[in-house]
RORO-320223 format. One record per residue (C-alpha): x negated, z negated, y; residue number from 1. Coordinates in pm, 1 decimal. Layout:
<sites>
+----------+----------+----------+---------+
:       c1 :       c3 :       c2 : drenkol :
+----------+----------+----------+---------+
:        X :        Z :        Y :     NUM :
...
+----------+----------+----------+---------+
</sites>
This chain:
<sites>
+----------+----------+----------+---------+
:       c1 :       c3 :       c2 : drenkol :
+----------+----------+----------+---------+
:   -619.9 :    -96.3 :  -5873.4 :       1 :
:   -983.9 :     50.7 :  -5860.6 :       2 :
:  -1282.9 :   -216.3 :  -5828.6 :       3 :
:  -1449.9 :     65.1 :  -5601.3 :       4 :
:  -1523.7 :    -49.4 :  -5217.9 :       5 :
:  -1275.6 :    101.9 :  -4975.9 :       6 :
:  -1525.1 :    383.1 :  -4778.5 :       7 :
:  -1527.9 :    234.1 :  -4405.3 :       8 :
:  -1307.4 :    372.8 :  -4142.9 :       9 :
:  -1465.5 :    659.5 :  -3938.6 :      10 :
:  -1564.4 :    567.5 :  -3572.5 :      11 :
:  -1287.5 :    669.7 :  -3320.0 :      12 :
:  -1370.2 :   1008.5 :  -3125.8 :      13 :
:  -1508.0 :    951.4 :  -2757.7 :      14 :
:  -1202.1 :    934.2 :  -2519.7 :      15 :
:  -1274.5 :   1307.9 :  -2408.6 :      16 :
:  -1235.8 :   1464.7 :  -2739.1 :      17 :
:   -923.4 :   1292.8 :  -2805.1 :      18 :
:   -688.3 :   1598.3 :  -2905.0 :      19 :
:   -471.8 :   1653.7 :  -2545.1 :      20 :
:   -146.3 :   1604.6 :  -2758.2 :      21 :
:   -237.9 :   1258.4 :  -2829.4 :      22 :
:   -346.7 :   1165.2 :  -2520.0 :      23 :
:   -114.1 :    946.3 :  -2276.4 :      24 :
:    -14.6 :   1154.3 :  -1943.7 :      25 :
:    -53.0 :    973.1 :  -1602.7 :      26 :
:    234.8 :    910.6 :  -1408.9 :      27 :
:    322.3 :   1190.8 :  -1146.8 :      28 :
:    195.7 :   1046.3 :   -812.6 :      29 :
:    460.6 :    844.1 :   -593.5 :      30 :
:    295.0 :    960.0 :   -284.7 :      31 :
:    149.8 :   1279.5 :   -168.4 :      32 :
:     40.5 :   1412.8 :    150.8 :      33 :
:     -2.2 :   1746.4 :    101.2 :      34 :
:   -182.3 :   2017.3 :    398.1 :      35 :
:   -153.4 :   1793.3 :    667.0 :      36 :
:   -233.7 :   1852.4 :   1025.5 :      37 :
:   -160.4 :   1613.8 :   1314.8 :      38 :
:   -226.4 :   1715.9 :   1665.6 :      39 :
:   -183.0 :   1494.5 :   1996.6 :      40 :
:   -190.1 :   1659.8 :   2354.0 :      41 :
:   -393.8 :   1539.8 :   2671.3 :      42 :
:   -213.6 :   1706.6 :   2938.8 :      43 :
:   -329.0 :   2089.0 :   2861.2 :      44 :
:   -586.9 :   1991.5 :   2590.2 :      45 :
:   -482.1 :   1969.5 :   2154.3 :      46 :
:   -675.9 :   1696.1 :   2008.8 :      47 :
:   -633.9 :   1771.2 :   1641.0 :      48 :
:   -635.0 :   1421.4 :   1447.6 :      49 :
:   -637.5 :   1560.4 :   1049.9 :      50 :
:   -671.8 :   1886.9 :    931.6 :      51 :
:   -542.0 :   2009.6 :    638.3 :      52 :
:   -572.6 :   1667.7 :    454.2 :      53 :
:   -401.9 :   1622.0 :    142.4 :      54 :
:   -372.1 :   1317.6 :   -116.8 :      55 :
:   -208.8 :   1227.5 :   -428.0 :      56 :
:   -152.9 :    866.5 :   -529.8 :      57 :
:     33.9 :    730.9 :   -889.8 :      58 :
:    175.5 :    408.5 :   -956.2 :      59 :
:    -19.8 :    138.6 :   -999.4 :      60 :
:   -350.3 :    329.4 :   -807.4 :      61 :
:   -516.1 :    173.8 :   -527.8 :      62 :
:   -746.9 :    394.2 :   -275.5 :      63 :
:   -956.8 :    276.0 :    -15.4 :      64 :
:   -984.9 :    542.0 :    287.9 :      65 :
:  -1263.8 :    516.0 :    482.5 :      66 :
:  -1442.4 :    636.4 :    757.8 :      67 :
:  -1621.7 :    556.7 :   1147.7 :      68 :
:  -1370.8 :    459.2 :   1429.1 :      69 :
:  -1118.2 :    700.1 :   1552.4 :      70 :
:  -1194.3 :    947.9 :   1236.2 :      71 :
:   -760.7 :    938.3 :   1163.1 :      72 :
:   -751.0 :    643.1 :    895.0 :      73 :
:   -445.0 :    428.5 :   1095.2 :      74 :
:   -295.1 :    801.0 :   1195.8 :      75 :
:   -288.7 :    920.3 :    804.5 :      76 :
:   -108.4 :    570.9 :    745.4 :      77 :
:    114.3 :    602.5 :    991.8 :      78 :
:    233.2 :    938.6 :    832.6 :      79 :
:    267.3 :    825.9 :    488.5 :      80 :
:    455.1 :    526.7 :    562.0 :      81 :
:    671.7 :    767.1 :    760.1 :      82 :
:    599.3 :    575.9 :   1087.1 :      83 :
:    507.4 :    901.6 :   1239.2 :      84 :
:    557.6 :   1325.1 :   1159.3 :      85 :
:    262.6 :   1541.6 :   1081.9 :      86 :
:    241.6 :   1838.4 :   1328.8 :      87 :
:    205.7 :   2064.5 :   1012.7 :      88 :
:    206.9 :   1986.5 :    623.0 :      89 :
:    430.7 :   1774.5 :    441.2 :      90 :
:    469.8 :   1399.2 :    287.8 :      91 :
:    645.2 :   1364.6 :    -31.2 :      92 :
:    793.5 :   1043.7 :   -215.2 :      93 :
:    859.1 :   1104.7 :   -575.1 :      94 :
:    825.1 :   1470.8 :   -534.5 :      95 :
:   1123.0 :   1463.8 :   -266.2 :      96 :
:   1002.5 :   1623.0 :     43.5 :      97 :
:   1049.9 :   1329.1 :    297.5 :      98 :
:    844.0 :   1417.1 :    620.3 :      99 :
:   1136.9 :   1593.6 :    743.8 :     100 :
:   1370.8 :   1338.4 :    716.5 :     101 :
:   1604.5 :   1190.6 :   1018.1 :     102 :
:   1481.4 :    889.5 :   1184.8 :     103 :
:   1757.2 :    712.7 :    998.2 :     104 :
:   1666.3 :    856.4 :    634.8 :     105 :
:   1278.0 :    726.8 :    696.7 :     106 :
:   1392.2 :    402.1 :    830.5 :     107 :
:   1607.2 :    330.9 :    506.9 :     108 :
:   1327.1 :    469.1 :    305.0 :     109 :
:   1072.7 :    251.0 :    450.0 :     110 :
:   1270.5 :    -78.1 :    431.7 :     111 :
:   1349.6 :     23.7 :     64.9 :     112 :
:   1037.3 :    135.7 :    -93.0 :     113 :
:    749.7 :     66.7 :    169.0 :     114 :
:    577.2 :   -220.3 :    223.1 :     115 :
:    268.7 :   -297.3 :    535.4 :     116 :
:     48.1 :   -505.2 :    554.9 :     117 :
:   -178.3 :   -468.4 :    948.4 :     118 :
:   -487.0 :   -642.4 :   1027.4 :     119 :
:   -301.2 :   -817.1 :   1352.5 :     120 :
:    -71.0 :   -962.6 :   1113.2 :     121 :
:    239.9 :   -803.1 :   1343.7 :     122 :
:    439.0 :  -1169.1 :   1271.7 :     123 :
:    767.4 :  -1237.0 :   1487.2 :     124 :
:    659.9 :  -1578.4 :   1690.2 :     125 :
:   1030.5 :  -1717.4 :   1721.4 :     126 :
:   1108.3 :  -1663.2 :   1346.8 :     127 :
:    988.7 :  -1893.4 :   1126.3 :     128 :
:    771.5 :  -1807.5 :    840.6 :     129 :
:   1107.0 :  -1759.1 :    607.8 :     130 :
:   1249.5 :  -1546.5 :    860.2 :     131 :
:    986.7 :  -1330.3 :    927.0 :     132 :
:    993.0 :  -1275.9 :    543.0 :     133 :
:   1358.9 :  -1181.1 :    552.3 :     134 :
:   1374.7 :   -983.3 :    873.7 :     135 :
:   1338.3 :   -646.0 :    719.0 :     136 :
:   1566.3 :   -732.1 :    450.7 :     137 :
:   1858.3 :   -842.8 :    689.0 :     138 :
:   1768.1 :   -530.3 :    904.9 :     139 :
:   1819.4 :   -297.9 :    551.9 :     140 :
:   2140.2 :   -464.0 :    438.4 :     141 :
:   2351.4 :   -424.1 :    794.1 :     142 :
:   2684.6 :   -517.3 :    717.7 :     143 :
:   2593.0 :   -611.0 :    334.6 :     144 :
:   2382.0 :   -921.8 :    441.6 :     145 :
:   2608.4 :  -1197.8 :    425.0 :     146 :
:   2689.6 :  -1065.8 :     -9.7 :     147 :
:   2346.0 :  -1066.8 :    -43.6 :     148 :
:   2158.6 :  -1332.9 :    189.9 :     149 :
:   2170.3 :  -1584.9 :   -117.3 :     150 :
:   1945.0 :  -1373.3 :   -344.1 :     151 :
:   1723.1 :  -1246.4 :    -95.9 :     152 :
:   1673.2 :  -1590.5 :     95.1 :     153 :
:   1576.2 :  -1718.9 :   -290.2 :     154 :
:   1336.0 :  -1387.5 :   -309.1 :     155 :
:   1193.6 :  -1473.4 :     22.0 :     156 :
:   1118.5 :  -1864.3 :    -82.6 :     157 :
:    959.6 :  -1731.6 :   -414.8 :     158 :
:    736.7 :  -1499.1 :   -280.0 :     159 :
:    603.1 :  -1717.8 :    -23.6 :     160 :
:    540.4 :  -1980.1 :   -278.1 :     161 :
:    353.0 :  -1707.3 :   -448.9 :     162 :
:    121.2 :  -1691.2 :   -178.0 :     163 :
:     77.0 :  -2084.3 :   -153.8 :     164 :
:    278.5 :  -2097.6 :    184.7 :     165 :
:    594.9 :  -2267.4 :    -19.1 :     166 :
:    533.4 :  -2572.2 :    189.3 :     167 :
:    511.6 :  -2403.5 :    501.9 :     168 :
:    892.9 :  -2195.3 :    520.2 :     169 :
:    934.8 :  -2338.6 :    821.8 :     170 :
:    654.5 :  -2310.9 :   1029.1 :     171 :
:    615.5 :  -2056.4 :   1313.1 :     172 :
:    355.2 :  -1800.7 :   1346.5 :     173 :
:    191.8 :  -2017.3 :   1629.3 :     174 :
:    156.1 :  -2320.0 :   1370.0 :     175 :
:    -30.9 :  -2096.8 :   1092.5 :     176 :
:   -369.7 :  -2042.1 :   1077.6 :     177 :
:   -515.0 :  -1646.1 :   1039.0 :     178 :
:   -524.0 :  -1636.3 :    667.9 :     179 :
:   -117.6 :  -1815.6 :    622.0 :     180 :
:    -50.4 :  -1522.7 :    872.3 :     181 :
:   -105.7 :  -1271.0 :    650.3 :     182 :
:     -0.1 :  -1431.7 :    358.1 :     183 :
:    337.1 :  -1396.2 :    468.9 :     184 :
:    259.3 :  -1079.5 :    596.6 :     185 :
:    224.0 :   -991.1 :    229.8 :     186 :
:    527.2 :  -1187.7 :    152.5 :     187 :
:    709.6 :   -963.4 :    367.8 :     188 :
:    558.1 :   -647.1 :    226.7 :     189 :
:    686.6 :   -726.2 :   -101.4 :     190 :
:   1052.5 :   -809.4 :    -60.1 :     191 :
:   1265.3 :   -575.3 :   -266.4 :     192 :
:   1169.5 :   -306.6 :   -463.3 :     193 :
:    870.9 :   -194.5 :   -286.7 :     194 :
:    675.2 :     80.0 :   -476.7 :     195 :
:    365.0 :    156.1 :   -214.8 :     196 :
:    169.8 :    -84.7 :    -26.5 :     197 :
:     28.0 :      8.6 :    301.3 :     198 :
:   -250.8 :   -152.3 :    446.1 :     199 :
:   -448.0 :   -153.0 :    728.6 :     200 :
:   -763.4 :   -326.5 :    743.2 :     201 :
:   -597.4 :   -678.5 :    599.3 :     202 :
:   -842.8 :   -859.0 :    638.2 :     203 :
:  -1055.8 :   -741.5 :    948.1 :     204 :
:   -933.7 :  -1082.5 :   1126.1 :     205 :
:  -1036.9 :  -1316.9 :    857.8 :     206 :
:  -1327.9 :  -1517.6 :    789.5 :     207 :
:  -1536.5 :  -1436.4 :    491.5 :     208 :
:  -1384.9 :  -1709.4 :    284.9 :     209 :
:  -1024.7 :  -1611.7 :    379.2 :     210 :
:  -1073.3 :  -1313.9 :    353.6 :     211 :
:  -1162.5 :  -1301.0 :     18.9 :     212 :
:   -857.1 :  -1502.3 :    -86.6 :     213 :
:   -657.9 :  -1265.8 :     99.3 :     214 :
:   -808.4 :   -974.5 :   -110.2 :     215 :
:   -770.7 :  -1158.8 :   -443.2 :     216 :
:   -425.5 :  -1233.6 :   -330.1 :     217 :
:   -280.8 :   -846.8 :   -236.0 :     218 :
:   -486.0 :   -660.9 :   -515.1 :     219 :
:   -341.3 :   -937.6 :   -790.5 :     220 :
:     16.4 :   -876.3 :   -680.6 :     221 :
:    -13.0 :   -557.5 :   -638.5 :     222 :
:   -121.9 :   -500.4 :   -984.2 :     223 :
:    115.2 :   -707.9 :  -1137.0 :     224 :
:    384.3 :   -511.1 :   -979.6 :     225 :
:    242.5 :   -215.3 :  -1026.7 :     226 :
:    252.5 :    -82.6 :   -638.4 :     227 :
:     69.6 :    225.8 :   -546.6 :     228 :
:   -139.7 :    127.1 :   -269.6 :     229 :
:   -354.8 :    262.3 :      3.4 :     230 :
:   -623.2 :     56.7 :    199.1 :     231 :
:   -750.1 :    129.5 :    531.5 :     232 :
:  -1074.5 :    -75.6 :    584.1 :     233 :
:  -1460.5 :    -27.7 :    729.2 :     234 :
:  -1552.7 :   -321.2 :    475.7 :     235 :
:  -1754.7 :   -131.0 :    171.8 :     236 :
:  -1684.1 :   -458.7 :    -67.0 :     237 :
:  -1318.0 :   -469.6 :    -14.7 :     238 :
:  -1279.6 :    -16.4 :    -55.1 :     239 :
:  -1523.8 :   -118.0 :   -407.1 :     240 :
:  -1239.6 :   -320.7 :   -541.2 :     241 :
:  -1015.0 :     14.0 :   -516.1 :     242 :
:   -964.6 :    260.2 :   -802.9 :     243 :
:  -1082.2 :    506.8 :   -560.6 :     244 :
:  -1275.1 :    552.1 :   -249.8 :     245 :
:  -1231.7 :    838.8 :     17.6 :     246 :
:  -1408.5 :    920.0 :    308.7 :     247 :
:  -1211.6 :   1075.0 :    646.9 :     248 :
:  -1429.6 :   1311.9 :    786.1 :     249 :
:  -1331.8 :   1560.3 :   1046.7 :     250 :
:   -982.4 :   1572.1 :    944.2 :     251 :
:  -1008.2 :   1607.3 :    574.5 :     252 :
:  -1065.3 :   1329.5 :    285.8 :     253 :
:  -1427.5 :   1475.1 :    201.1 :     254 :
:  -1531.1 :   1268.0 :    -41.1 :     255 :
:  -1318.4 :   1129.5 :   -348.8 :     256 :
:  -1516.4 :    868.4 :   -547.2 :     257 :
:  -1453.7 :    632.5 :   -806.5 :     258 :
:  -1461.0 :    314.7 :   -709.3 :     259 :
:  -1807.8 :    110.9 :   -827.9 :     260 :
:  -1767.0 :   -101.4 :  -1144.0 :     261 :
+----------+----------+----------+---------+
</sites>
């Protein structure tokens, strides 16, 4: 073997002149929204909502929209989480088109693959904080529940110790304080096999404190399952922990930002 001194390594290329064949292809979105329009009538008048708006987001993605009061942030999450039908334009879900589906395909769809998370919590006040976690699950199953109560009950109990509220399974709404509200509202958002996470302004009822555990709570699990996720908020801090930021302006996402560092 030669006494010569191996020549060093040369440096990597920057990551934009890595050749295209090398470089690794992002997911195809899970969600799109794709020309929408949504109109709402006042007796003779058409009060158009969003025009033309479109949006892509991939697994794993988080995107803030933003925006001033009444600009269409709650209406656009309505429509992707299928709670509502754009007047014009379509909605897909893994490239299927799903806008157009029957209330009863949405409704499956939803409970499958869709979780929500709303600022006012939207808690059941007779169930306890187990049951509220279950409810959708028990709806989804129908006739299947009582084959599959065991493993979702032990889902349910898991998840809520997840979001420190393991001691607290049996407590109603009434007995839990704003932030243990929508910690099982998360819990609840995550049962199954949830792909996107809806939220709308999670934490506009929560002290500063709170609310910050809140936020460390839904972005960590969120990551770690890898949700696609899309946060409605007027709180510039929380849309900066996002991958991306995008403004609601007349109708139309305006402005698509990266997120600050």
């Amino acid at each position: 073997m030669s006494d010569q001194p191996l020549a060093p390594l040369a440096p990597l290329p920057p990551a934009e002149d890595v050749p295209a064949a090398l470089a690794v292809p992002a997911p195809p979105p899970v969600l799109v929204a794709r020309n929408v329009y949504k109109d709402y009538r006042d007796g003779p008048r058409v009060i158009t909502v969003l025009s033309g708006l479109s949006l892509e987001v991939r697994p794993g993605e988080s995107v803030a929209v933003t925006g001033r009061s009444g600009s269409g942030k709650s209406t656009l999450l309505h429509l992707l989480g299928l709670l509502d039908r754009p007047t014009a334009g379509q909605i897909y879900f893994h490239q299927e088109l799903v806008s157009e589906l029957g209330e009863g395909g949405r409704n499956r769809l939803r409970a499958r693959s869709l979780g929500f998370v709303f600022q006012a919590y939207h808690l059941i006040p007779e169930l306890n904080a187990l049951q509220n976690v279950l409810l959708a699950a028990r709806v989804s199953e129908g006739l299947a529940w009582p084959l599959r109560c065991f493993r979702a009950r032990r889902e349910a109990r898991e998840l809520l110790d997840r979001v420190g509220l393991g001691h607290r399974l049996r407590h109603r709404p009434g007995k839990l304080s704003g932030g243990e509200k929508q910690r099982v509202a998360i819990a609840r958002a995550l049962m199954g096999s949830r792909e996107v996470l809806l939220a709308d302004e999670p934490t506009g009822n929560l002290d500063a404190a709170t609310a910050r555990e809140v936020e460390d709570l839904l972005f960590g699990l969120a990551a770690e399952r890898g949700l696609a996720m899309v946060l409605v908020t007027h709180e510039p801090a929380l849309a900066g922990r996002c991958s991306r930021v995008c403004t609601l302006e007349d109708g139309r996402l305006e402005a698509v930002t990266a997120a600050p560092a």
